[in-house]
C-alpha positions as CSV (number, residue, x, y, z in Angstrom):
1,X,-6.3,152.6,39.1
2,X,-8.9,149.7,39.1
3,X,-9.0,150.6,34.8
4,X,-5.5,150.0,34.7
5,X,-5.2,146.9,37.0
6,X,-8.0,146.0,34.4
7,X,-6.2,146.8,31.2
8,X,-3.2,144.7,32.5
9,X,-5.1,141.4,33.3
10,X,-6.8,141.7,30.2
11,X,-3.7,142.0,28.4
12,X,-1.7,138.9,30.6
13,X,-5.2,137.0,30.0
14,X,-5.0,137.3,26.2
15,X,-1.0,136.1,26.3
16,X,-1.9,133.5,28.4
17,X,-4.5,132.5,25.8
18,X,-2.4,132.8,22.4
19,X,0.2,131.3,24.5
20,X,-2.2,128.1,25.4
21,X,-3.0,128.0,21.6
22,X,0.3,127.7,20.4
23,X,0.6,124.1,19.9
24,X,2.4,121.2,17.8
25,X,0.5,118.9,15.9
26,X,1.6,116.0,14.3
27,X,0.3,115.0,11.0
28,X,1.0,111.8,9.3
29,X,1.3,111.7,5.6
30,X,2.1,109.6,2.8
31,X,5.1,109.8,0.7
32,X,3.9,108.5,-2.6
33,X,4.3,110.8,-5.5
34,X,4.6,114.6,-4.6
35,X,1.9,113.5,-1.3
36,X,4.9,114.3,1.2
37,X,5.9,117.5,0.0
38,X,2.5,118.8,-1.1
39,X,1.5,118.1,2.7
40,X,4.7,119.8,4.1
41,X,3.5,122.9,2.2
42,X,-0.2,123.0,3.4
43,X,0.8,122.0,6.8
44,X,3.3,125.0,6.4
45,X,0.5,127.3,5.2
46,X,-1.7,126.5,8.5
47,X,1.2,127.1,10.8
48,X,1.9,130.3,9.7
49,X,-1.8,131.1,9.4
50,X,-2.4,130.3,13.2
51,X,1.0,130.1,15.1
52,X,0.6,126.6,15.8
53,X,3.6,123.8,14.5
54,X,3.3,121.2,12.8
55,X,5.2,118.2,12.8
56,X,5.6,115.4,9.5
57,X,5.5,112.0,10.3
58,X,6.6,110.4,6.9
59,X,3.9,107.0,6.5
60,X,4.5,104.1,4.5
61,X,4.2,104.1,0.8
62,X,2.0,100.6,1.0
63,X,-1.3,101.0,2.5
64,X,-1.0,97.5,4.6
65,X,2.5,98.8,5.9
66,X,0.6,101.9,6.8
67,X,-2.2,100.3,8.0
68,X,-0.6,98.3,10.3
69,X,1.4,100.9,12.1
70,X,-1.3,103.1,12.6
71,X,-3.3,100.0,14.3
72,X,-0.3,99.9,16.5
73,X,-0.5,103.2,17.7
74,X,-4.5,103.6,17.6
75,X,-4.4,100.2,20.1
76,X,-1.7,101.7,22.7
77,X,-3.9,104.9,22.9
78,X,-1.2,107.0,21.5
79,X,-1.1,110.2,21.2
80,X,2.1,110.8,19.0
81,X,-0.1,111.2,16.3
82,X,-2.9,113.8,16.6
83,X,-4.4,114.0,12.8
84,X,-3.8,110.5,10.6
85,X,-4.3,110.2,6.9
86,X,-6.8,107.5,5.8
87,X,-7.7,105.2,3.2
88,X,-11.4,105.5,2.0
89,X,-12.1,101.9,3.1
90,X,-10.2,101.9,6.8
91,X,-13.7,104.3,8.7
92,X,-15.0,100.9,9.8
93,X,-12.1,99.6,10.8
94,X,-10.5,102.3,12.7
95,X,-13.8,104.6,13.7
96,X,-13.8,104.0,17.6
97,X,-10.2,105.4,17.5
98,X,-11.1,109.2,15.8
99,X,-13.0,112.1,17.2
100,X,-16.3,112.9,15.8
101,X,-16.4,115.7,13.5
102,X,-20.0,115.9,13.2
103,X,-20.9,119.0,15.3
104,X,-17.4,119.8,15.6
105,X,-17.8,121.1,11.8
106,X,-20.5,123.4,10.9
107,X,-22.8,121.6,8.6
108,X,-22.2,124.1,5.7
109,X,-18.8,122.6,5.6
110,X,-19.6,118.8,5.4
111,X,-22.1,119.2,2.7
112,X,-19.7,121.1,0.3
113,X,-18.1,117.3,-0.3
114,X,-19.3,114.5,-2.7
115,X,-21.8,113.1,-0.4
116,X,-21.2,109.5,-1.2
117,X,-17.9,110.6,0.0
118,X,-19.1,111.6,3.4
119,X,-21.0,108.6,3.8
120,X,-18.1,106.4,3.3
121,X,-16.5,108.4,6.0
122,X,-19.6,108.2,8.4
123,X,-20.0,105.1,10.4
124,X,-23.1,104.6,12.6
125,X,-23.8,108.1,12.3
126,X,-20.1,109.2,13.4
127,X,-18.0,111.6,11.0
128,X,-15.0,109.5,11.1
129,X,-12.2,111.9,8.9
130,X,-13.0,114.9,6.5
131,X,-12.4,113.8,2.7
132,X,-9.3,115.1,1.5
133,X,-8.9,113.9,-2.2
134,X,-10.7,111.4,-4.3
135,X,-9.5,108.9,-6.5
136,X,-10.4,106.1,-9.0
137,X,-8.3,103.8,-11.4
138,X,-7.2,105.5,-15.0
139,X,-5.4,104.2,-18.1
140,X,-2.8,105.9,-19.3
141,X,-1.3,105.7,-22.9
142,X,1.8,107.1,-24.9
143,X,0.1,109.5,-27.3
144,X,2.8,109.9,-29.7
145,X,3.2,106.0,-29.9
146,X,-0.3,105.4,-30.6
147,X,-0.2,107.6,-33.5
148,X,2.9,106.3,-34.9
149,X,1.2,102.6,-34.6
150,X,-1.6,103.9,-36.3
151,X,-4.2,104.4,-33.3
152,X,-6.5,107.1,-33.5
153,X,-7.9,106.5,-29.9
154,X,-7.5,104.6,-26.8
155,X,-8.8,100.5,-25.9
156,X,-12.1,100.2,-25.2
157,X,-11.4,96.3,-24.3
158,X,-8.7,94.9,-22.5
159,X,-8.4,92.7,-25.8
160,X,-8.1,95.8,-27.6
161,X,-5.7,97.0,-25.2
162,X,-3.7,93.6,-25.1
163,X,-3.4,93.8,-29.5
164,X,-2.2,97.5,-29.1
165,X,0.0,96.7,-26.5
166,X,1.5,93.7,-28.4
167,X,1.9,95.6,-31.6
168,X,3.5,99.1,-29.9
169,X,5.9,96.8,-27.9
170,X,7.1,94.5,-30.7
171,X,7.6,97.4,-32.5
172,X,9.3,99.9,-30.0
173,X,11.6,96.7,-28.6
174,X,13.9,97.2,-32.3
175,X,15.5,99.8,-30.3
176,X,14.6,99.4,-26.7
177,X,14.9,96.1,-25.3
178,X,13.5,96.9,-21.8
179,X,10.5,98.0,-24.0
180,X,6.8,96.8,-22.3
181,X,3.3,97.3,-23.3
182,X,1.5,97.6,-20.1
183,X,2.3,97.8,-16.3
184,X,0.3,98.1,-13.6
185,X,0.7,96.9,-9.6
186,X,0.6,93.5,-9.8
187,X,2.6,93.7,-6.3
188,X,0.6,91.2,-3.4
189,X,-0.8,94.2,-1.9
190,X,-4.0,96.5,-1.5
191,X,-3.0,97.9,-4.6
192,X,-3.6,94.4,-6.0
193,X,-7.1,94.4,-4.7
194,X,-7.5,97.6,-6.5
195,X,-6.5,96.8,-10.4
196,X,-8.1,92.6,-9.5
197,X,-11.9,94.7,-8.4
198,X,-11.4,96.3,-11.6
199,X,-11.0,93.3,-14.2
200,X,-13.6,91.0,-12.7
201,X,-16.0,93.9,-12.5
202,X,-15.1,94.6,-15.9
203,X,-15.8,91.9,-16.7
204,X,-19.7,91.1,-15.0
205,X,-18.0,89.1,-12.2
206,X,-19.2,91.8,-9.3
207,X,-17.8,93.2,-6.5
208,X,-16.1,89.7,-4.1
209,X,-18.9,90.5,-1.3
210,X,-21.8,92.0,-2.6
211,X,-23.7,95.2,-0.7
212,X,-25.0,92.6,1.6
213,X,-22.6,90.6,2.6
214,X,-23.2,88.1,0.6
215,X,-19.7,86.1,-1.0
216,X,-20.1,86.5,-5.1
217,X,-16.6,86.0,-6.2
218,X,-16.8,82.3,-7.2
219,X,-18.6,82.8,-10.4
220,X,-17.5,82.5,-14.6
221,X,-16.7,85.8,-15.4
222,X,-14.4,86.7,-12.1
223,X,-12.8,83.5,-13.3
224,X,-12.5,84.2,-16.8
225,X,-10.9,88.1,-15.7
226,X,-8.4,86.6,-13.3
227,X,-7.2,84.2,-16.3
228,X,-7.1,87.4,-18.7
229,X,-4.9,89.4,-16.6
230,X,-2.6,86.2,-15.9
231,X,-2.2,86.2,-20.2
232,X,-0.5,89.8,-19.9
233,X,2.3,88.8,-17.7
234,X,5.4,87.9,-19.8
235,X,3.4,88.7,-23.0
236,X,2.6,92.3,-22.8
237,X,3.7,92.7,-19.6
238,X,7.3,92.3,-18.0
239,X,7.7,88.9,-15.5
240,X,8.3,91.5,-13.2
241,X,4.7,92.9,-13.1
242,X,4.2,90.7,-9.9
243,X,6.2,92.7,-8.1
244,X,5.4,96.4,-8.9
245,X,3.3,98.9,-7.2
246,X,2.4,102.4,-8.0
247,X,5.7,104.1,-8.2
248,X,7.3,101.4,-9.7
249,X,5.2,101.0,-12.9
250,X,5.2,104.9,-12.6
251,X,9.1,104.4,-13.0
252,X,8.5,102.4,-16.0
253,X,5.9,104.1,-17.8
254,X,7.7,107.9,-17.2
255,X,11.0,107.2,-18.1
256,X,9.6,105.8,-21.6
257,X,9.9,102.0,-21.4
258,X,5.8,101.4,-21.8
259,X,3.3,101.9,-24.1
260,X,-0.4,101.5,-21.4
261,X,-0.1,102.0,-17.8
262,X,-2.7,101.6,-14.8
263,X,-2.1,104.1,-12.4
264,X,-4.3,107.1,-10.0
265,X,-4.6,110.3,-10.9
266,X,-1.4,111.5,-9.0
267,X,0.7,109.8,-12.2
268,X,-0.2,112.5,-14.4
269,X,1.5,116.1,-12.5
270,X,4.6,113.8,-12.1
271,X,4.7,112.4,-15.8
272,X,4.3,116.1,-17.0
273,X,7.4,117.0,-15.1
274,X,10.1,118.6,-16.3
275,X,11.9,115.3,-16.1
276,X,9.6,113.5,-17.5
277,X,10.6,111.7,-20.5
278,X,6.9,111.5,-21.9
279,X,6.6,114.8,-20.8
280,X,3.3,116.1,-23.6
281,X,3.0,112.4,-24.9
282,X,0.4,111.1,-22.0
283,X,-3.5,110.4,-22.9
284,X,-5.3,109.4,-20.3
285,X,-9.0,107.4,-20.7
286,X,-11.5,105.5,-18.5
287,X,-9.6,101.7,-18.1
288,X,-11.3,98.8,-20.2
289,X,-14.3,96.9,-20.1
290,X,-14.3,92.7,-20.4
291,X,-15.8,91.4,-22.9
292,X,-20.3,91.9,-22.6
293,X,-19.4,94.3,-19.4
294,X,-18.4,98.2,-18.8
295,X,-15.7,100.3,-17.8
296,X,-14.5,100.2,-14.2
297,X,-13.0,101.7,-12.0
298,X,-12.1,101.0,-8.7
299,X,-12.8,104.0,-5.3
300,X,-9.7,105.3,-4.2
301,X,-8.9,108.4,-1.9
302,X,-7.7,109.5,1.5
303,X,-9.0,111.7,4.0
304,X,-8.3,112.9,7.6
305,X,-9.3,112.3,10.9
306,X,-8.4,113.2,14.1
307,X,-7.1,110.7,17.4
308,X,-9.7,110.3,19.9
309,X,-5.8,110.2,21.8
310,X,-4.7,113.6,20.2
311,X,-4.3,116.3,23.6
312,X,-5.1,118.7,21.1
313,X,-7.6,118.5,19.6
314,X,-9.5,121.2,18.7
315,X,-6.2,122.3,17.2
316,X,-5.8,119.1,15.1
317,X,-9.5,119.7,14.1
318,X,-8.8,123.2,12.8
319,X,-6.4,121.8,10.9
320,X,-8.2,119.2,8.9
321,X,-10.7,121.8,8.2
322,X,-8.0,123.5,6.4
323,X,-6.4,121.2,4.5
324,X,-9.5,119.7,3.2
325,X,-10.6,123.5,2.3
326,X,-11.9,124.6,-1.4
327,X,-8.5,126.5,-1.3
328,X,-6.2,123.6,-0.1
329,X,-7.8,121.4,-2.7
330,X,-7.5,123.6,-5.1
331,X,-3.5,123.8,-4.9
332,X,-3.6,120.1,-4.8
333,X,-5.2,119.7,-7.6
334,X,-2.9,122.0,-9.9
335,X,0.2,121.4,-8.3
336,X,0.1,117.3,-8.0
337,X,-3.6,116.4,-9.8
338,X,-4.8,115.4,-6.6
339,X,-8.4,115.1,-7.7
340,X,-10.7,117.5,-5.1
341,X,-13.4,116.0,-3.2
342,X,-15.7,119.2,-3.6
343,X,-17.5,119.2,-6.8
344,X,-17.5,122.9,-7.5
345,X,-13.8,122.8,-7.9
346,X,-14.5,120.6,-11.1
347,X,-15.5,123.5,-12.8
348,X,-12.2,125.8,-11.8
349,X,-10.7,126.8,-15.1
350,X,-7.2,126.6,-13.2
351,X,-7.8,123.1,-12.1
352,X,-9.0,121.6,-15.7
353,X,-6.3,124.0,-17.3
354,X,-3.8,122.0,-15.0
355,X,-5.3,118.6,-15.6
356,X,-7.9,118.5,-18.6
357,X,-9.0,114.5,-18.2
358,X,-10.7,115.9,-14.9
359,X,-13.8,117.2,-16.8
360,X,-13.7,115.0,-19.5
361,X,-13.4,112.0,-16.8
362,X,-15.7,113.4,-14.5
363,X,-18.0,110.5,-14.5
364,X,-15.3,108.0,-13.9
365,X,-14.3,110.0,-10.5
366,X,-17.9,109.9,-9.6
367,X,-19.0,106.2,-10.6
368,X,-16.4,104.5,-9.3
369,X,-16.9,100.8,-7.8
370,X,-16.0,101.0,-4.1
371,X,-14.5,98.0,-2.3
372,X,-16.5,95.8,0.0
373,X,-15.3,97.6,2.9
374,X,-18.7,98.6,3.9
375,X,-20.2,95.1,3.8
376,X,-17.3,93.3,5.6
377,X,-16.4,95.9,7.9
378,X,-13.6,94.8,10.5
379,X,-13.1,91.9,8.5
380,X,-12.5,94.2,5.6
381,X,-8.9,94.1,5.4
382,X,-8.5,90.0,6.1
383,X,-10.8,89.6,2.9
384,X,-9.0,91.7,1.1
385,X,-5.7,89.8,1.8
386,X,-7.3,87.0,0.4
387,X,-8.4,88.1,-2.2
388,X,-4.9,90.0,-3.7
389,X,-3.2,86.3,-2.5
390,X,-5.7,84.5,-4.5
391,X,-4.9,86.7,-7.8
392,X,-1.5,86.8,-7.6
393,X,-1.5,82.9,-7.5
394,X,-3.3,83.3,-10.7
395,X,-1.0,86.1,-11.9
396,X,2.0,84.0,-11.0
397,X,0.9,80.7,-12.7
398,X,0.5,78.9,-9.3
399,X,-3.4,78.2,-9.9
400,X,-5.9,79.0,-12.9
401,X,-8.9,81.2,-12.7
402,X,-12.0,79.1,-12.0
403,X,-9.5,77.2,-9.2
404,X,-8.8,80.7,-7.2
405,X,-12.0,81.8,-7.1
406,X,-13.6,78.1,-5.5
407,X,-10.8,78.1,-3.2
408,X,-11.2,82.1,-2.6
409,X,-14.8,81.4,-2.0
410,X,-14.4,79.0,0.9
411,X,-11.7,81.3,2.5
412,X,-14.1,84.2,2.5
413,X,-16.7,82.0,4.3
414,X,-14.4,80.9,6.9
415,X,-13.4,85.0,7.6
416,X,-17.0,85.8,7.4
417,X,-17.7,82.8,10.1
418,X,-21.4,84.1,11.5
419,X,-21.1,87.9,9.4
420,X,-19.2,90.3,8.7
């Protein structure tokens, strides 16, 4: 009798327990690009793997709009949202709102990711989010069009790219007036900061704040970068470049109205779709250097983290480890070219079969210039806004280059006030 009455608690015990683990986890993801449905079907994967549900909650496409709400919700202690996507360069300014997943994660784990990765993701010694995919700046080009212009490789320059540009569009605009040479997101927007980093870095004008805080915008070459880029708009590029972000010179460039384009590496699974109209004509090389610098590319990538808020968390933990898996990653790399965050997977014959420019781009992924986000930490995002309103001006004929960087200068010491 007492082995039965034992039998039968074990047995309500262990419903109890599967019943207790049976939880709903909300996961916010972005919707740029195939991002929304490829984390509907990992999200769907986990479910089904461990019983639990998981819930969508569709982000905005522009990281400020995103940004914002998620401050909302971190601020009000919310916990409608138990795992959040982030931007490499929000850690510092979100970090006392996430669980730490050092400890939480067995070691093993952690150090199967780039490591400069992991530090980015680590403030004051906490483990802020797991790194989900990676991402830098690339330049993409019509292949066919090249050839027909009589290219036999990409820019190295961005006045080689600006002559190409010129030629391929003058030409192609015979028979397609809405014809461009080169898009990218000239939008007044984090995505503004991104392509801006890249010219004046290019170019030998730094980084805006350098590693120590110290304000280096306000120099020649920054100057000299800003004026560049300002020489596209209306010449190479549409009047309408101020106002584009990702998708919408993806729009442009996909349905076969531009010969260059500036885009992530997300850009190239879509443009080989099926309707694609460059489907098999995309190159895709490291971006231009200015003229005496180098190549360069600005840090992109997302990860996730869990809400010190979240009532279930060790759920919401499990899940992160999943999604950021060797396995996960590897399904995001071939299905969207999500570029993985784990090394290893850049020698998967599957994943360089899906998305060749990984291996040959390798270095660019792994040299990438980061933004000051480190160095200016919860001030990060106000320099940043000054910095994409102080290019635009340029872009948008309102000031000149040497002008926007003095006056950029002072602004940044006025959000600095005592440090950053």
């Amino acid at each position: 009798m007492k082995k039965a009455i034992a039998i039968v608690s074990l047995t309500a015990a262990f419903a109890a327990a599967s019943q207790s683990q049976a939880v709903t986890i909300t996961l916010a993801c972005g919707a740029v690009g195939q991002e929304l449905q490829l984390c509907k079907e990992g999200a769907a994967r986990w479910s089904k793997k461990t019983g639990n549900t998981v819930k969508i909650f569709e982000s905005p496409n522009l990281t400020n709009d995103r940004l914002g709400l998620y401050q909302q919700q971190l601020a009000a202690r919310s916990s409608d949202i138990d795992v959040y996507q982030l931007d490499v360069i929000w850690p510092g300014l979100l970090s006392q709102h996430f669980v730490d997943l050092k400890g939480k994660v067995p070691a093993s784990e952690i150090g199967q990711f780039f490591p400069r990765i992991v530090e980015a993701n680590t403030v004051n010694g906490k483990l802020v989010s797991l790194p989900w995919f990676t991402d830098a700046g690339l330049l993409y080009y019509r292949t066919d069009l090249m050839k027909k212009y009589g290219y036999s490789a990409p820019p190295k320059t961005w006045a080689e790219l600006a002559t190409m540009a010129k030629k391929i569009q003058d030409g192609e605009k015979k028979a397609n007036p809405t014809f461009t040479g080169f898009v990218f997101q000239g939008k007044n927007y984090e995505g503004l900061t991104c392509d801006a980093l890249e010219w004046v870095n290019s170019f030998g004008g730094g980084t805006i704040v350098d590693q120590t805080g110290k304000i280096t915008i306000n120099n020649p070459k920054a100057a000299q970068a800003l004026d560049t880029a300002a020489s596209w708009v209306k010449s190479i590029s549409p009047a309408g470049v101020t106002t584009y972000d990702e998708e919408a010179a993806r729009g442009i460039f996909q349905a076969g109205n531009a010969a260059f384009m500036r885009n992530w590496p997300y850009a190239y699974a879509l443009g080989q779709g099926e309707d694609s109209k460059v489907k098999g004509k995309i190159g895709v090389a490291p971006l231009p250097a200015g003229p005496g610098g180098k190549p360069s590319a600005t840090l992109g990538g997302w990860n996730l983290g869990v809400s010190a808020y979240s009532k279930n968390q060790a759920a919401a933990i499990d899940l992160v480890r999943y999604l950021t898996s060797p396995a996960e990653q590897k399904i995001r790399a071939i299905e969207g070219a999500y570029n993985p965050t784990i090394p290893a997977l850049y020698k998967d014959q599957a994943i360089l079969k899906a998305n060749p420019f990984f291996g040959s781009l390798y270095s660019v992924f792994t040299n990438a210039v980061p933004r000051p986000s480190a160095a200016t930490k919860g001030k990060y995002n106000q320099v940043s806004q000054a910095f994409s309103s102080a290019v635009s001006d340029v872009l948008n004929g309102k000031s000149k280059g040497q002008q926007a960087v003095a006056s950029l200068a002072t602004n940044l010491a006025r959000i600095k006030g005592r440090g950053f």
